[in-house]
C-alpha positions, 0 to 999 in steps of 0.5 A: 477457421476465422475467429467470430465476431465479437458482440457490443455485449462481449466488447464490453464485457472484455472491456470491463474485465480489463479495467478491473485487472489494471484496477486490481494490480494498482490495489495489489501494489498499494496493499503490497506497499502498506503491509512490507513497508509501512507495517499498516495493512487495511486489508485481512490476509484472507482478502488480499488473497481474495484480490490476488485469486481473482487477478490470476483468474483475469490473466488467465481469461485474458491468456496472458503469458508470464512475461506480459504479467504486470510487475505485481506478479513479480513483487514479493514485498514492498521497495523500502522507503525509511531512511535505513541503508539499502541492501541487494540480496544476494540471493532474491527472497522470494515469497509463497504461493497459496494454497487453501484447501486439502485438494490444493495441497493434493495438487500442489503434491501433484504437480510436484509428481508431475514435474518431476516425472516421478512413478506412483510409488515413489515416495514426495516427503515435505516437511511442514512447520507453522507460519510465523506471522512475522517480518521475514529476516536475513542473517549473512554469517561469515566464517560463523561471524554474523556482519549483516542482517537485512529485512526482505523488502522488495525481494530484491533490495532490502534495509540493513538492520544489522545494529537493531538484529544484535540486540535479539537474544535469539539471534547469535553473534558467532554460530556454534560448531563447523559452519561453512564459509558463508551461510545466510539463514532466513526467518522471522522476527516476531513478537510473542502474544505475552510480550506484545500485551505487555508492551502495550501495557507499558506504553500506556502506563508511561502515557500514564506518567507523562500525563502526571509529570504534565499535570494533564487529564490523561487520555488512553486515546492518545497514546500510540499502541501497536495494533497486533505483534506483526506490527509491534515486530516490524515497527520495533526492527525497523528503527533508526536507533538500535537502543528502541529495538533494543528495548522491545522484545523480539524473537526470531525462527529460522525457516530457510536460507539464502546464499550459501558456500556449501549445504553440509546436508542434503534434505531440508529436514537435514538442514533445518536441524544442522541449523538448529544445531548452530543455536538458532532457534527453529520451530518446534513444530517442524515436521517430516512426513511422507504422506499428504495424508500425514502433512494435512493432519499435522494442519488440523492439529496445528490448527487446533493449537493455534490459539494456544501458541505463544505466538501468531500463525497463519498457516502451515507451509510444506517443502520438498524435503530433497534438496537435489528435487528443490533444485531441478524444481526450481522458481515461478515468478515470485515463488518457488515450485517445491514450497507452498503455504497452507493456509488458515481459514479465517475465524468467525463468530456470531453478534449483533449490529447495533448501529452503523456509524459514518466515518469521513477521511481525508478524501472525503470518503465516507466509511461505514462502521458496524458498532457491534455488541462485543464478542470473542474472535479468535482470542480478540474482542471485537466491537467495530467492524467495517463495512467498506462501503455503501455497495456493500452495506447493499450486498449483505442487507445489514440493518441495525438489530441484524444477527450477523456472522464475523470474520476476523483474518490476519488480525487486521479489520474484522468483517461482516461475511453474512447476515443471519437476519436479512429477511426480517422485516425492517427498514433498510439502512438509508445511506446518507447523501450528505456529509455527517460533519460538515452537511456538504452533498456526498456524490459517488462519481461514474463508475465508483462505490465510493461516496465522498464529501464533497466539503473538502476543506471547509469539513472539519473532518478533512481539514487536518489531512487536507492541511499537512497535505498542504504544507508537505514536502511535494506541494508548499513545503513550509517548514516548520508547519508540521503535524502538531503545530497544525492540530494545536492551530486548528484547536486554537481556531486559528485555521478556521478558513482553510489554507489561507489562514496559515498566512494570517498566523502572524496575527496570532504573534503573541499568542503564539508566544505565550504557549508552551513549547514556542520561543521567540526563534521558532515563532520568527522562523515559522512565520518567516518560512509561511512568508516565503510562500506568498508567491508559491509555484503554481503546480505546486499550489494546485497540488497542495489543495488536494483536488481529487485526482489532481496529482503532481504530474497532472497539476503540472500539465494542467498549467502547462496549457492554461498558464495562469492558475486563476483561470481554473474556475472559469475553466470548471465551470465551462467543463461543467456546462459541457457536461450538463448540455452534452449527455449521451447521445441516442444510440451512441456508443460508449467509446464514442462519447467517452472519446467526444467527451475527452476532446472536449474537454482538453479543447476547454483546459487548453491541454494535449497531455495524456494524463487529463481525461474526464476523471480530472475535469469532472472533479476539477467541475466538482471541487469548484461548482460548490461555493464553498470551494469557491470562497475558499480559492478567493480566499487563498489567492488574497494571500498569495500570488503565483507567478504564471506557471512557465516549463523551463526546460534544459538542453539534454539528449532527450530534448523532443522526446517522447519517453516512457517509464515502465517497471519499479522506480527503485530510487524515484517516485513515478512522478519525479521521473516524468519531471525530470523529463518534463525539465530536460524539454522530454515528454512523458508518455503513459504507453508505448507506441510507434512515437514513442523514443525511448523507454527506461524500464525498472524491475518488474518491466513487463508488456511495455518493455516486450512492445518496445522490443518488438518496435526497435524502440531504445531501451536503458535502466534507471541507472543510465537515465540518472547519467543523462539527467547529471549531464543535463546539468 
């Protein structure tokens, strides 16, 4: 039977799903990121679950098959980017699938029953122990010496913090009594509730001391106190200096084990306690029952106890007992079959919304945040609360003086999940379409929640991010100009018209000389470095200007069609007029306008790469149609001049190539990658198609690689690209 037909209404519908999907991975791989490998998440355990349910759902409406699943899938934590050495496990440390309810755990038992193809009166014991909301830990032993520890990373790779492990009294040098040959054991680093408030206490009475030593006003604001124990632990682990973790007070359970010689028992249960027996400290709450009905009210009553526990817990996780069963279960991509997490419900309460305020970050966003009256959630007082954005200030109808109902999970930000007093009958809260601080219009582009300043770097509120993004690494890369020398120049009123104030600081000579901290040398050096750049590279230039959607690849193939920077002004200003005279045409489809208004567009910017579409035109139209931008740009080119922007390109074996990167870049960004292509006379393309030449495919590869199979197209790894980038000299 043929299939039928789809509608334009359908079409659509599949097409919108779709973006959302490609949308979710991106969001999920950068909260991944924020979590495992900067120790700052932004979202609550309970809403990144949210985003990780509801892209589980898209696959499977769109039937994906576990080998077209886009890498996130694939991904336990986050690849490492601090500068301590890398180390390959040598058994992945896989992370957990979820479940949140009792009938979750009934199916979870269930499917167990199901795979193992077990009768109805054989007995499934698990094990149950709380979840440490903690950094996941491994401890390679040897002959029951410890030679190294090593945080989880991306599951696969992670950093050696064997010097920083030696200094928690938890963890043993030797482990006592028969131990096998090898034995790596697995768990958390953790800090206790007591010993994180006491270390915050002390941070903020040597903030204290120092202020008095200065002779100085002390400001509490100033000084850096960790925000709940999982990050204090990550942050105090992951330390260059073994002597700073030394003196935070650290804590580990185990929960499982990596690699091993031999397994001396044959149950989980077993193990855990020969492990306990090695003296290494196991949970207290670890259980075996036989039952679901049993497993679930050891839950509730760790649930109860959650509170009370002198350390922070999320969850319940439940394991097969027998290691023979664990075995035949096995793994589904990122998870084992015979484990699952049970988690807690996030902790609620009730209070009242005093105001709402608007915050302006670097990108101009605007934030709105609930002030609220103070109230108890879970052990922590809470007075703010975001509200992420004005669609959803929309959705739950807040008001100031609305009754609302407080969510706080995973210690992160709290939120609002529902108000009390929406049908009351006041105004609604207006969002403001200007910007708090500078007065500039605030617009949401075409299919965004987000509404933006459109100020940029004449906001005050802007400035500061938008002035370390200039002179960081990627764009000018003026060394010396770092974060607190921009504050104190910015205080001082010395940047007062943005980036091309920098290179009129040399004014400020001796000023600058008579100011604690800055002698003759680093004056001299500062300021021969700022002139060093009056003749920058143009990509980079364009890059540093923090232009909405205009990373460093796309500032690269901006200039590789127009050439000369200084036209981009002429050039926004005709991408606006199109737009302006070209709406929508009667009865024209999206598709055809999208794809009218694409062609357009590249024919203006004299462009042909795949990376500039309307999202880069339209915000290069919106950064220079207000006029404050404009005197910025002229402002900046009276200090500057650019060479015109020429690819110098190196002979290579890829030279013509069209070369596409897919999967997890383990030693590059995904930029670098398509530059170093870019310079070996490559070009590199964001799709697989039958143009395509080669493609060099990371961990986590997934629909490109499989099409690129499929098409006979070659296919190396990342190691074998480096050896084509050395011979190309």
């Amino acid at each position: 039977m043929a299939k039928r037909a789809k509608t334009p209404e359908e079409k659509k519908a599949l097409e919108e799903k779709g973006k959302e999907l490609r949308w979710l991975e991106d969001e999920i791989l950068r909260h991944r990121q924020l979590y495992d490998d900067l120790d700052a998440p932004e979202l609550s355990d309970a809403e990144y679950d949210a985003l990780k349910l509801r892209m589980q759902k898209l696959q499977e409406e769109f039937a994906l098959k576990e080998d077209d699943l886009f890498s996130v899938q694939m991904i336990v934590g986050a690849v490492p980017t601090s500068g301590l050495p890398k180390v390959t496990h040598a058994q992945r440390m896989m992370s957990l699938d979820n479940a949140f309810s009792g009938e979750d755990v009934e199916e979870f038992a269930a499917r167990v029953r199901r795979f193992l193809n077990l009768g109805a009166d054989e007995v499934v014991a698990l094990t149950a122990e709380d979840k440490i909301d903690g950094l996941s830990c491994s401890l390679r032993y040897e002959q029951g010496q410890l030679v190294q520890a090593a945080t989880r990373g991306d599951g696969s790779v992670g950093e050696d913090v064997t010097p920083n492990v030696a200094t928690i009294a938890d963890i043993p040098q030797r482990l006592s009594g028969e131990v096998p040959d090898v034995f790596e054991i697995r768990g958390e680093v953790y800090m206790a509730k007591g010993d994180f408030a006491a270390l915050n206490e002390r941070l903020l009475e040597e903030g204290r001391a120092l202020a008095a030593q200065r002779e100085q006003l002390f400001d509490p604001a100033t000084v850096r106190q960790f925000a709940n124990p999982r990050n204090a632990a990550a942050g105090s682990l992951r330390q260059k200096d073994a002597s700073v973790t030394a003196s935070r007070p650290l804590r580990f359970l185990a929960h499982g084990w990596g690699e091993v010689s031999a397994l001396p028992e044959a149950t989980q249960w077993g193990m855990m306690k020969r492990i306990e027996s090695w003296g290494v400290p196991v949970s207290p709450l670890l259980r075996r029952y036989e039952s679901v009905a049993d497993i679930l009210a050891h839950y509730a009553d760790i649930e109860r106890q959650r509170a009370e526990l002198p350390y922070d817990i999320d969850g319940v996780v439940y394991k097969v007992d027998r290691l023979d069963w664990q075995a035949r279960l096995g793994f589904v991509a990122k998870a084992p079959r015979w484990a699952i997490a049970h988690k807690f419900p996030a902790e609620r309460a009730q209070t009242t919304l005093e105001a709402i305020d608007i915050q302006v970050g670097r990108t101009g966003k605007l934030t709105p945040v609930g002030r609220l009256v103070p109230v108890t959630v879970g052990g922590v007082v809470v007075s703010n609360v975001t509200l992420h954005n004005r669609d959803e200030i929309g959705r739950l109808g807040v008001r100031p003086g609305d009754r609302v109902v407080i969510q706080r999970a995973g210690d992160v930000i709290p939120q609002v999940v529902e108000n009390l007093t929406r049908d009351e009958d006041r105004a609604p809260y207006i969002f403001p379409d200007h910007c708090p601080v500078c007065g500039s219009e605030a617009v949401a582009e075409e299919g965004e929640v987000d509404v933006r300043c459109t100020g940029g770097l004449i906001c005050n509120a802007q400035k500061f991010e938008r002035l370390r993004h200039f002179v960081s690494r990627g764009a000018l890369d003026i060394e010396g100009l770092g974060e607190k020398s921009i504050a104190e120049f910015l205080e001082l009123g010395w940047l007062d018209k943005g980036p091309a104030d920098i290179f009129r600081l040399k004014q400020h000579r001796a000023e600058l000389l008579g100011r604690e901290g800055w002698k003759e040398r680093s004056v001299d050096n500062l300021f021969a470095a700022i002139e060093a750049k009056r003749a920058p590279d143009a990509a980079r230039l364009l890059f540093g200007l923090g232009i909405r959607h205009v990373g460093a690849v796309t500032a690269r193939d901006l200039l590789k069609g127009l050439g000369d920077i200084r036209r981009l002004p002429e050039k926004a200003s005709e991408i606006h007029a199109w737009l302006d005279e070209n709406p929508k045409g009667e009865g024209e489809s999206d598709g055809k306008y999208a794809a009218r208004k694409l062609e357009a567009i590249k024919a203006i910017l004299e462009v042909r790469a795949d990376g500039i579409g309307p999202a880069v035109a339209e915000a290069l139209a919106d950064f220079f149609h207000e006029p404050h931008n404009r005197t910025l740009w002229d402002d900046l080119f009276s200090e500057v001049s650019p060479p015109l922007y020429v690819v110098e390109t190196r002979a290579s074996e890829v030279s013509g190539m069209t070369i596409v990167f897919t999967g997890k870049l383990e030693t590059m960004s995904r930029d670098e990658a398509k530059a170093q292509a870019e310079a070996l006379g490559a070009k590199a393309a964001g799709s697989v198609s039958a143009k395509t030449d080669l493609v060099v495919a990371g961990p986590g590869a997934g629909s490109k690689l499989k099409q690129a199979s499929a098409l006979g197209i070659r296919v190396i790894d990342e190691a074998d690209w480096a050896t084509i980038v050395a011979a190309a000299g």
